[in-house]
Biotite code that builds the C-alpha atoms (Angstrom):
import biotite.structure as struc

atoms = struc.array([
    struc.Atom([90.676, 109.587, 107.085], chain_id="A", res_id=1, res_name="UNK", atom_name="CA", element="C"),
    struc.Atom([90.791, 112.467, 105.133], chain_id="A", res_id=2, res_name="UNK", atom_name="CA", element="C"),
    struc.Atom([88.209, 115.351, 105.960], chain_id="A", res_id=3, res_name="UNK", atom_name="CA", element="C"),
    struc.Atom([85.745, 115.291, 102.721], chain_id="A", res_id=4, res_name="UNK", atom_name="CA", element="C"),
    struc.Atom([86.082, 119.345, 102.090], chain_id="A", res_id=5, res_name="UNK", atom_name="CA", element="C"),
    struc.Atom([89.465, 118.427, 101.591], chain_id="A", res_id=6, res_name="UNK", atom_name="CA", element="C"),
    struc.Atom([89.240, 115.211, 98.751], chain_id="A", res_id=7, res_name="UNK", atom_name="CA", element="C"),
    struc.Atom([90.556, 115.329, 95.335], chain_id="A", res_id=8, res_name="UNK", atom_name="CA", element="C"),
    struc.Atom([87.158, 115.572, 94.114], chain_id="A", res_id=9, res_name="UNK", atom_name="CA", element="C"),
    struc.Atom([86.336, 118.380, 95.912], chain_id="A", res_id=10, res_name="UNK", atom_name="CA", element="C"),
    struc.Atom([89.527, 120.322, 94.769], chain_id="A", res_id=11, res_name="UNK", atom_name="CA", element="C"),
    struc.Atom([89.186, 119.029, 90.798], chain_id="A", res_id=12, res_name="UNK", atom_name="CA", element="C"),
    struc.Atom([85.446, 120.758, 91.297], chain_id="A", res_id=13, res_name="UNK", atom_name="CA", element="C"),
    struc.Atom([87.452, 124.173, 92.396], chain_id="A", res_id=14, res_name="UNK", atom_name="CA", element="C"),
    struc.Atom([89.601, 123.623, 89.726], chain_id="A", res_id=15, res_name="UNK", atom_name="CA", element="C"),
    struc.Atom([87.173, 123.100, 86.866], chain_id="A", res_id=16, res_name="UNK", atom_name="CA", element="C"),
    struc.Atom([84.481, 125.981, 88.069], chain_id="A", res_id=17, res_name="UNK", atom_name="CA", element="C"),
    struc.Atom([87.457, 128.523, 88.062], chain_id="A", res_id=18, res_name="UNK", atom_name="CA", element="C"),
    struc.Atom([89.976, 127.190, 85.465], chain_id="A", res_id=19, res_name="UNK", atom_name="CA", element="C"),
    struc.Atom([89.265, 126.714, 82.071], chain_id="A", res_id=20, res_name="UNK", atom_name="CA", element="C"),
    struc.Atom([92.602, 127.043, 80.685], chain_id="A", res_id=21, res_name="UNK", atom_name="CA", element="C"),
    struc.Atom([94.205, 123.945, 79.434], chain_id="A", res_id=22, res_name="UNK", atom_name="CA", element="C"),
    struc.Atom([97.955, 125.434, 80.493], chain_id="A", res_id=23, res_name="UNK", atom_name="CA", element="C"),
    struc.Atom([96.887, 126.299, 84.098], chain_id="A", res_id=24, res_name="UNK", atom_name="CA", element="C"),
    struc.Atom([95.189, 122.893, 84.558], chain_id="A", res_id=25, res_name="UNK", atom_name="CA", element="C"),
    struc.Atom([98.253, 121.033, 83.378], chain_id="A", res_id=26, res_name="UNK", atom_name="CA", element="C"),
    struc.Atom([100.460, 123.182, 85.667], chain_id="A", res_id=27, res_name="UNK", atom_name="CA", element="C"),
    struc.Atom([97.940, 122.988, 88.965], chain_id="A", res_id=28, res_name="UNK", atom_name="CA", element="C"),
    struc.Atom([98.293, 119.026, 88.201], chain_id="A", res_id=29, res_name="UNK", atom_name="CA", element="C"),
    struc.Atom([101.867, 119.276, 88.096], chain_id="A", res_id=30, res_name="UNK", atom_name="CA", element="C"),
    struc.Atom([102.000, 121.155, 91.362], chain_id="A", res_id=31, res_name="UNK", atom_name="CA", element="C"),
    struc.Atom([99.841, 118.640, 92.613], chain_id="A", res_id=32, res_name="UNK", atom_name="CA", element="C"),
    struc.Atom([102.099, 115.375, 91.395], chain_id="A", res_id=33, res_name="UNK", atom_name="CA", element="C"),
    struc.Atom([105.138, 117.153, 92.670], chain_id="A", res_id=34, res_name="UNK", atom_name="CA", element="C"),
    struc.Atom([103.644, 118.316, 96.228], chain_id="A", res_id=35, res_name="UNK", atom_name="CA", element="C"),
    struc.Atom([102.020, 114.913, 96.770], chain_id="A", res_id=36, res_name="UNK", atom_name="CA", element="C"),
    struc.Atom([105.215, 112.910, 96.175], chain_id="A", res_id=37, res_name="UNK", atom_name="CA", element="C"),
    struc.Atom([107.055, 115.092, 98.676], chain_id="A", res_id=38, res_name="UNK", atom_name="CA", element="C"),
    struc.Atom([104.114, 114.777, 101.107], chain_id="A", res_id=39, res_name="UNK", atom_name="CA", element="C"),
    struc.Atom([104.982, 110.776, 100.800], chain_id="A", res_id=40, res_name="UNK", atom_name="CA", element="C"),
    struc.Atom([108.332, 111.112, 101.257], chain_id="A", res_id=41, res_name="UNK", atom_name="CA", element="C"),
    struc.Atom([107.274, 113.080, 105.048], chain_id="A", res_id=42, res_name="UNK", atom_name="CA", element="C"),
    struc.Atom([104.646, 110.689, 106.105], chain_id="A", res_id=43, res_name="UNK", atom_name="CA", element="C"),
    struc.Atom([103.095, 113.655, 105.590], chain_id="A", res_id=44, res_name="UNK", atom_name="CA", element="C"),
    struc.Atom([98.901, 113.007, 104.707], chain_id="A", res_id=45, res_name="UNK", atom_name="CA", element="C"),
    struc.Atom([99.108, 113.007, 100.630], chain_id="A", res_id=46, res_name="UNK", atom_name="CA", element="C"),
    struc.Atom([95.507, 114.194, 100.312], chain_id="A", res_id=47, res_name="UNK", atom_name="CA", element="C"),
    struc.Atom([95.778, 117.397, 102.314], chain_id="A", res_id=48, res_name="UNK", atom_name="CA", element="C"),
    struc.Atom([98.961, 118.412, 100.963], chain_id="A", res_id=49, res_name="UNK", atom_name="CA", element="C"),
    struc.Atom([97.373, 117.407, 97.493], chain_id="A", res_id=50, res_name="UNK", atom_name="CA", element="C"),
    struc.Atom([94.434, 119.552, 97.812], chain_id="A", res_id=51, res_name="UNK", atom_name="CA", element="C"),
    struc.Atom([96.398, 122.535, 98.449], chain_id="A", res_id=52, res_name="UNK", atom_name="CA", element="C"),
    struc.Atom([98.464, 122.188, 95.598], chain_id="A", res_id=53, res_name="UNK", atom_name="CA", element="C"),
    struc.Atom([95.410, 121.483, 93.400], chain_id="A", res_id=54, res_name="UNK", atom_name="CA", element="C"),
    struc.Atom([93.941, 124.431, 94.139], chain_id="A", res_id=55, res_name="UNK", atom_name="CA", element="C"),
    struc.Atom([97.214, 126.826, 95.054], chain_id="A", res_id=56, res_name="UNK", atom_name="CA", element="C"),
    struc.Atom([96.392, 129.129, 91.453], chain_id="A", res_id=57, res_name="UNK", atom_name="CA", element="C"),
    struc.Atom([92.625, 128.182, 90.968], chain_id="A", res_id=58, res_name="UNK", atom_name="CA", element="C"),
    struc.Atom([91.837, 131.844, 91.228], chain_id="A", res_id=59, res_name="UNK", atom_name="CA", element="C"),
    struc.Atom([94.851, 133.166, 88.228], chain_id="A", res_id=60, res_name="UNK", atom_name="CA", element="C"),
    struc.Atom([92.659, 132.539, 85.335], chain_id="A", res_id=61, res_name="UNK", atom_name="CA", element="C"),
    struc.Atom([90.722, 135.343, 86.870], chain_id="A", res_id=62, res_name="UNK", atom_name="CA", element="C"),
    struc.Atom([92.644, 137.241, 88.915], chain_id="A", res_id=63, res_name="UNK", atom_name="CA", element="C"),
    struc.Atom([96.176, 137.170, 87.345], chain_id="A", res_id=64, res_name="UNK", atom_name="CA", element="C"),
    struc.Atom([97.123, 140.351, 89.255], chain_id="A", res_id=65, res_name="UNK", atom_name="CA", element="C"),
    struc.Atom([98.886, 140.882, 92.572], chain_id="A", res_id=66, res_name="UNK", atom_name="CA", element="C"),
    struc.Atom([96.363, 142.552, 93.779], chain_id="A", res_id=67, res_name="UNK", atom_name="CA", element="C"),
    struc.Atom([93.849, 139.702, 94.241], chain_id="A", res_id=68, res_name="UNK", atom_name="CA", element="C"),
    struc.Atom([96.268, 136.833, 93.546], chain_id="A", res_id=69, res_name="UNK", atom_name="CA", element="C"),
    struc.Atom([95.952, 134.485, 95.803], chain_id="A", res_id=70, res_name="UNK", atom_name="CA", element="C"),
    struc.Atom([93.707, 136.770, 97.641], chain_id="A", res_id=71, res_name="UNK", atom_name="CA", element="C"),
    struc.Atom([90.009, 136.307, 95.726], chain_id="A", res_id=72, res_name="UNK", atom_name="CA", element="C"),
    struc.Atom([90.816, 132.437, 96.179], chain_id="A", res_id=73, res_name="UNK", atom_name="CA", element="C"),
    struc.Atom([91.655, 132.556, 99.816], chain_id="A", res_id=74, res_name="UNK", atom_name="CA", element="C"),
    struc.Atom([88.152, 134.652, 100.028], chain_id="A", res_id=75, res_name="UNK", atom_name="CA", element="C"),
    struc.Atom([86.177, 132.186, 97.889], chain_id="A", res_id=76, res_name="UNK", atom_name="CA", element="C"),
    struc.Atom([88.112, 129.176, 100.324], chain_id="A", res_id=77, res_name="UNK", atom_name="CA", element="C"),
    struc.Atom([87.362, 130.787, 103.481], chain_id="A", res_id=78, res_name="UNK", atom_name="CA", element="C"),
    struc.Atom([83.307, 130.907, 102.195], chain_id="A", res_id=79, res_name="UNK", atom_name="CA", element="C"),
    struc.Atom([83.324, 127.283, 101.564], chain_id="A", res_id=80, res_name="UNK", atom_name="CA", element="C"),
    struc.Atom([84.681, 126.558, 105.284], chain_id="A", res_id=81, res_name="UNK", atom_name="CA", element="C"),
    struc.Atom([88.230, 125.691, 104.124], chain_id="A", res_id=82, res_name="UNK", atom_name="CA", element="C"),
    struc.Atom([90.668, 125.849, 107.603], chain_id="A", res_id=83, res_name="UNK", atom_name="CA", element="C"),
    struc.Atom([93.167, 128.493, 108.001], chain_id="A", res_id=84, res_name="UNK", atom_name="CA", element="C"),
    struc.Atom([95.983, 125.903, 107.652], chain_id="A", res_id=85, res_name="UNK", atom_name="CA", element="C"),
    struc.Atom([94.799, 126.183, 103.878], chain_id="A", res_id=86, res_name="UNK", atom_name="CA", element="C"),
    struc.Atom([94.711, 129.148, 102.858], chain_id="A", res_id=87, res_name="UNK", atom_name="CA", element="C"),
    struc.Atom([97.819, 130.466, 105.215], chain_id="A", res_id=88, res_name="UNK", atom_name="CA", element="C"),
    struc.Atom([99.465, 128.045, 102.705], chain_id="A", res_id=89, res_name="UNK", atom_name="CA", element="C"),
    struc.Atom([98.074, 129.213, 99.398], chain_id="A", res_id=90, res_name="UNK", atom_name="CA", element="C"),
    struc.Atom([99.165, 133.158, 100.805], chain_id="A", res_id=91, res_name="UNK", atom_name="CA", element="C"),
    struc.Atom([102.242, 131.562, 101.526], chain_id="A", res_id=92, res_name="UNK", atom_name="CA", element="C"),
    struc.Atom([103.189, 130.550, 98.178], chain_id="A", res_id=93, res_name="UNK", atom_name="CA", element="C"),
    struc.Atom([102.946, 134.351, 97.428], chain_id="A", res_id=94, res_name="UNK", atom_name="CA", element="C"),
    struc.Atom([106.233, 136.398, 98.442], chain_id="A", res_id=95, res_name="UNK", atom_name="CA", element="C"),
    struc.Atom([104.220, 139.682, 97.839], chain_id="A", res_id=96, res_name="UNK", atom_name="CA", element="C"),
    struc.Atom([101.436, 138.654, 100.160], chain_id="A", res_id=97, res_name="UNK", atom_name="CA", element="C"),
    struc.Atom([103.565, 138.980, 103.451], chain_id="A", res_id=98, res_name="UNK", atom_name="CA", element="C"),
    struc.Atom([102.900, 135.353, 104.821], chain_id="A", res_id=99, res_name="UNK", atom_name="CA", element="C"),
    struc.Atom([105.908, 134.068, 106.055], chain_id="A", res_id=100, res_name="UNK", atom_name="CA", element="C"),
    struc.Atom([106.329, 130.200, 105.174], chain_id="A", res_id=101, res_name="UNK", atom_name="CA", element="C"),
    struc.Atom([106.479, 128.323, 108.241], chain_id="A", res_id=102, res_name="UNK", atom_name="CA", element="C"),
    struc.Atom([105.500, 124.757, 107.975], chain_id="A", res_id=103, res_name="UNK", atom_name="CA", element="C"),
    struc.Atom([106.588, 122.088, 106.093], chain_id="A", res_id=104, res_name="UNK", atom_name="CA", element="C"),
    struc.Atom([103.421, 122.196, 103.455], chain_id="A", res_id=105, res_name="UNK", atom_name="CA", element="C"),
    struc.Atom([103.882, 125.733, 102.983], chain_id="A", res_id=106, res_name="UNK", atom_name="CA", element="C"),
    struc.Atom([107.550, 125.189, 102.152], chain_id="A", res_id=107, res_name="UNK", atom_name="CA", element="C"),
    struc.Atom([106.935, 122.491, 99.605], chain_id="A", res_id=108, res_name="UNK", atom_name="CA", element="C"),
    struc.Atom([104.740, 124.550, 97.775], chain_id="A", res_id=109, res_name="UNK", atom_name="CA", element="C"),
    struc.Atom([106.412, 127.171, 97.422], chain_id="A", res_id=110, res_name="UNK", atom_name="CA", element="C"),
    struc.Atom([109.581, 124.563, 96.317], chain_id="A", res_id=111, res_name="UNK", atom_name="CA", element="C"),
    struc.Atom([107.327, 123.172, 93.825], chain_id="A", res_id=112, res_name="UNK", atom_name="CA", element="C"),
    struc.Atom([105.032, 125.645, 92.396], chain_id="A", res_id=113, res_name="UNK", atom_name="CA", element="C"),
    struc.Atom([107.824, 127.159, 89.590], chain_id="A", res_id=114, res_name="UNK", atom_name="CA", element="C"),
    struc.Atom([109.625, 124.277, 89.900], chain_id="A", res_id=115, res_name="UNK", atom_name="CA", element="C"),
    struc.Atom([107.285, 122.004, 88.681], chain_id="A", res_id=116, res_name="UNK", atom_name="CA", element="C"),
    struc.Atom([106.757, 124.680, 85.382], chain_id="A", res_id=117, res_name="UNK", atom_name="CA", element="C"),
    struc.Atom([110.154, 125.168, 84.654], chain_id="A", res_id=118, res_name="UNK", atom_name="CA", element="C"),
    struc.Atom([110.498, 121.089, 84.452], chain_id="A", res_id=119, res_name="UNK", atom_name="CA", element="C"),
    struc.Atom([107.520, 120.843, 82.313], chain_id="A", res_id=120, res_name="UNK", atom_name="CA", element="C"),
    struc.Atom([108.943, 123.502, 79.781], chain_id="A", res_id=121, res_name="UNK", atom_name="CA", element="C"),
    struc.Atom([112.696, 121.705, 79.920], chain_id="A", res_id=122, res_name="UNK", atom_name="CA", element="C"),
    struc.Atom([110.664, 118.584, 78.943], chain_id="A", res_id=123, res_name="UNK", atom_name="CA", element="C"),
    struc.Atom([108.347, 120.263, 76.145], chain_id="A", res_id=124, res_name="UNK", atom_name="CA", element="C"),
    struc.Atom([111.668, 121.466, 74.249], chain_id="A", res_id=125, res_name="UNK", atom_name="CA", element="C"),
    struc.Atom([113.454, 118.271, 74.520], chain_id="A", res_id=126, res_name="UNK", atom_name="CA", element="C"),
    struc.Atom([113.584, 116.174, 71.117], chain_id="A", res_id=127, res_name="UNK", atom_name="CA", element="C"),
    struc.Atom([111.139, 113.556, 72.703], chain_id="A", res_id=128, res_name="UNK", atom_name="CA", element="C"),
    struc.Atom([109.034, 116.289, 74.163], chain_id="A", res_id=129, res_name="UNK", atom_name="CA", element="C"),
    struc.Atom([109.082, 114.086, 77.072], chain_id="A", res_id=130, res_name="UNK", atom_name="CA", element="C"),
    struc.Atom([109.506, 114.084, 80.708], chain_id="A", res_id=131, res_name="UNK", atom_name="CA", element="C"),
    struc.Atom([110.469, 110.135, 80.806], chain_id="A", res_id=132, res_name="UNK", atom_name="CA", element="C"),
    struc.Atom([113.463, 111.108, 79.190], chain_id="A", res_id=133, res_name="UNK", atom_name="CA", element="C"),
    struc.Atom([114.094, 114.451, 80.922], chain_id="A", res_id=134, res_name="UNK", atom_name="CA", element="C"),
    struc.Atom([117.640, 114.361, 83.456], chain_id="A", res_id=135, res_name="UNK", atom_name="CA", element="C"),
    struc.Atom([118.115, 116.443, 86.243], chain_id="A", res_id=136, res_name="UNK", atom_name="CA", element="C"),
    struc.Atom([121.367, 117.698, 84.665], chain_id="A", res_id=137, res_name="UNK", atom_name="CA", element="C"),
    struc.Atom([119.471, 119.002, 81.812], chain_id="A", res_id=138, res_name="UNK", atom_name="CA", element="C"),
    struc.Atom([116.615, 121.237, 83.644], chain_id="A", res_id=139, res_name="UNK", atom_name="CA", element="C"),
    struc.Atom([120.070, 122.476, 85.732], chain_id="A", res_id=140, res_name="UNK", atom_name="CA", element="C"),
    struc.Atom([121.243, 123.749, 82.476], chain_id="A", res_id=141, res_name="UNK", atom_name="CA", element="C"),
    struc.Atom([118.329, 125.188, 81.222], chain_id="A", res_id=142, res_name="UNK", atom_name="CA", element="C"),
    struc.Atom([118.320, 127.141, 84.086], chain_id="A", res_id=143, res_name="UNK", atom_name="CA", element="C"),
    struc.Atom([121.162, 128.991, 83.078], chain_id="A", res_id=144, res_name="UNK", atom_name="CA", element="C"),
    struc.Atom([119.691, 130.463, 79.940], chain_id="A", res_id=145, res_name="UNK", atom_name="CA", element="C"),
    struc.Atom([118.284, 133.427, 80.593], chain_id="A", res_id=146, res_name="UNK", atom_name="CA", element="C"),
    struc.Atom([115.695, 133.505, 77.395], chain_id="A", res_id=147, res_name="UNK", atom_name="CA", element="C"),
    struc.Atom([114.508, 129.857, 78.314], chain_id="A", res_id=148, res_name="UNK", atom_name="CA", element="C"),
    struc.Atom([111.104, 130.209, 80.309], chain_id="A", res_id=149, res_name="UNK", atom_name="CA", element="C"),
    struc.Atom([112.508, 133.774, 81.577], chain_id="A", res_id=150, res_name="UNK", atom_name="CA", element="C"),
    struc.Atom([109.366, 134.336, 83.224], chain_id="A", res_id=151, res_name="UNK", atom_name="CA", element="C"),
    struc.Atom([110.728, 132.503, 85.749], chain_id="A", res_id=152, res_name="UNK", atom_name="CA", element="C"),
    struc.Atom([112.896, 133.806, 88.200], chain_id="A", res_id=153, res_name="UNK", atom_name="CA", element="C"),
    struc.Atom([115.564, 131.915, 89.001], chain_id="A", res_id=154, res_name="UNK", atom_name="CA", element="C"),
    struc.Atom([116.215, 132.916, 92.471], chain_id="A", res_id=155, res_name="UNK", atom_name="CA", element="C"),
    struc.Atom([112.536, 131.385, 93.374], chain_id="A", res_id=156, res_name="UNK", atom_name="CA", element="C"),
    struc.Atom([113.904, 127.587, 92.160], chain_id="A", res_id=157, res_name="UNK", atom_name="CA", element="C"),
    struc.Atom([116.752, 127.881, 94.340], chain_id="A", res_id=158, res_name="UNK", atom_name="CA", element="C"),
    struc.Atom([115.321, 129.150, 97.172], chain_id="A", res_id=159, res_name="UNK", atom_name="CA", element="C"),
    struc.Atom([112.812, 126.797, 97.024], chain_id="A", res_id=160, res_name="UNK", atom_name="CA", element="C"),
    struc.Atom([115.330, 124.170, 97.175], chain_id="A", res_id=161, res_name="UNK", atom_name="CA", element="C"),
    struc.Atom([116.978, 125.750, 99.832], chain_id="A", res_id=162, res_name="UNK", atom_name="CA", element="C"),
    struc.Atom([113.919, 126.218, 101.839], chain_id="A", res_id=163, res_name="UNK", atom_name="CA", element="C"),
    struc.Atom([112.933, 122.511, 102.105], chain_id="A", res_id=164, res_name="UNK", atom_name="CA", element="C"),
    struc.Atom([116.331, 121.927, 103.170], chain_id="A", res_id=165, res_name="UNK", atom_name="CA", element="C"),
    struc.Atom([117.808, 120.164, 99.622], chain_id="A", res_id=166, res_name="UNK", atom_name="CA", element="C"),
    struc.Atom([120.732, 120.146, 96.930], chain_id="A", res_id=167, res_name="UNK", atom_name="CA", element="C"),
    struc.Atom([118.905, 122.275, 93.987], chain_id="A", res_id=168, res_name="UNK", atom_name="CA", element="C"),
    struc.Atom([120.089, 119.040, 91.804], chain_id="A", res_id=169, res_name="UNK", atom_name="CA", element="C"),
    struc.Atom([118.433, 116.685, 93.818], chain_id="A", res_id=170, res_name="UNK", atom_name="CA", element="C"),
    struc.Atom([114.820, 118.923, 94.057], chain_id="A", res_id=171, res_name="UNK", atom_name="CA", element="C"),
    struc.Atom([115.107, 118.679, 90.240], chain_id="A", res_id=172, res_name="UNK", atom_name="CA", element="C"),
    struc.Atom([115.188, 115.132, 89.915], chain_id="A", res_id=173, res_name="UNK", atom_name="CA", element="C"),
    struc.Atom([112.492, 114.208, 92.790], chain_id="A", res_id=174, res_name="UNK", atom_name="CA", element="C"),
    struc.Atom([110.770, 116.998, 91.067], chain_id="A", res_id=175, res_name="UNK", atom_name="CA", element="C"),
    struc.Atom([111.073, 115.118, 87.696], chain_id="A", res_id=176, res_name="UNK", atom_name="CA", element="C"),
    struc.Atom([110.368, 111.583, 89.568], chain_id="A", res_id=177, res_name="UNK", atom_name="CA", element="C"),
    struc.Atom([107.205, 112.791, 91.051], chain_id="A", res_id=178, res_name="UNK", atom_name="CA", element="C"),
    struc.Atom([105.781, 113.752, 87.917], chain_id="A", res_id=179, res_name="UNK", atom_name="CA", element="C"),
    struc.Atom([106.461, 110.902, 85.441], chain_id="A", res_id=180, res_name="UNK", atom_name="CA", element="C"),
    struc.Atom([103.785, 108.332, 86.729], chain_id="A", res_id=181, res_name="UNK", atom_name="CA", element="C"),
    struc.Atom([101.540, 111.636, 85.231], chain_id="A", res_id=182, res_name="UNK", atom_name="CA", element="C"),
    struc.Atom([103.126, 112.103, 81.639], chain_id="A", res_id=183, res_name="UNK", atom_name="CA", element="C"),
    struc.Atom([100.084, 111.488, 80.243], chain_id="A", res_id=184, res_name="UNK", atom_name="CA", element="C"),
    struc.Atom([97.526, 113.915, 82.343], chain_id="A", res_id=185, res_name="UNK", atom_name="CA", element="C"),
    struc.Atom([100.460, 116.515, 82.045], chain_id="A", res_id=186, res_name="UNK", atom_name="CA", element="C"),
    struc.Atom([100.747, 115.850, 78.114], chain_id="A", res_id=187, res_name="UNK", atom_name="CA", element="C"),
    struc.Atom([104.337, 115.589, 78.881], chain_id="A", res_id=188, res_name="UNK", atom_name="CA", element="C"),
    struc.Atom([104.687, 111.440, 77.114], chain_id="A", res_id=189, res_name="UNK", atom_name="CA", element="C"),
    struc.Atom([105.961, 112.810, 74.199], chain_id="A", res_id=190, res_name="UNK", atom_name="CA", element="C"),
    struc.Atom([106.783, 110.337, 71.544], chain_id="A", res_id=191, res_name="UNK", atom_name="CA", element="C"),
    struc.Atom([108.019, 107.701, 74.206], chain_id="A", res_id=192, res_name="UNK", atom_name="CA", element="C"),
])
């Protein structure tokens, strides 16, 4: 069983106090949907991995700066008794924090974390503004245009991909599997 500090309701709580942004809440959920399918796919334990995820940006809203980004959460984590595993993961996720990714978890965040944003925007310009109709293919391409969510770099999807050991294609499209079942918390149903 699941340690309690560590249950969805414990990491929605985070989320809420810290986030009131409608955009960051939709992407930590995303995070979360993508992480937790890959978790299932390891036999890896869904909630953990989940929680992380959940709570990977709670502190952005606040702290959108590199200099306490992820570093005020990992502070306010570390106060609530959070293990290290935790927040070495949430650093981790942070190239410009100088924790090396190691395990699995910290990995999949990392693989998931733009990832899951740049598949949300591919499905918010598509004609259906959906992600039930959103291909693999079609986030690939996007990914070539340089003015289309150029916030995000590029090099960070693929070595995500890389770094959990898959085909960037394939990432895509478990990406995009993982977060249908949550169109509608994402806001990503569109008109299908």
């Amino acid at each position: 069983m699941t340690d309690p500090l560590l249950s969805r309701e414990r990491a929605w709580a985070l989320v809420t106090e810290h986030v009131q942004g409608e955009s960051l809440r939709k992407h930590l959920l995303a995070v979360e949907a993508a992480v937790r399918g890959y978790a299932r796919q390891a036999g890896a334990d869904e909630d953990e991995w989940g929680f992380v995820a959940l709570v990977h940006d709670f502190d952005y809203e606040k702290y959108p700066d590199r200099e306490n980004h992820p570093y005020r959460g990992v502070e306010i984590l570390q106060g609530l008794g959070y293990p290290t595993w935790v927040t070495r993961a949430i650093l981790s996720h942070a190239d410009y924090s100088g924790v090396p990714r190691e395990t699995p978890l910290e990995k999949t965040l990392f693989a998931c974390d733009e990832m899951a944003g740049f598949v949300t925007a591919a499905a918010l310009v598509r004609p259906s503004k959906s992600i039930l109709d959103l291909e693999a293919s079609s986030v690939k391409k996007r990914m070539k245009d340089k003015a289309f969510a150029r916030a995000v770099p590029r090099e960070d999807l693929t070595r995500g991909a890389e770094e959990i050991g898959l085909p960037l294609e394939q990432h895509i499209a478990n990406v995009i599997e993982f977060l249908r079942p949550q169109a509608d918390a994402l806001g990503l149903r569109g008109t299908l």
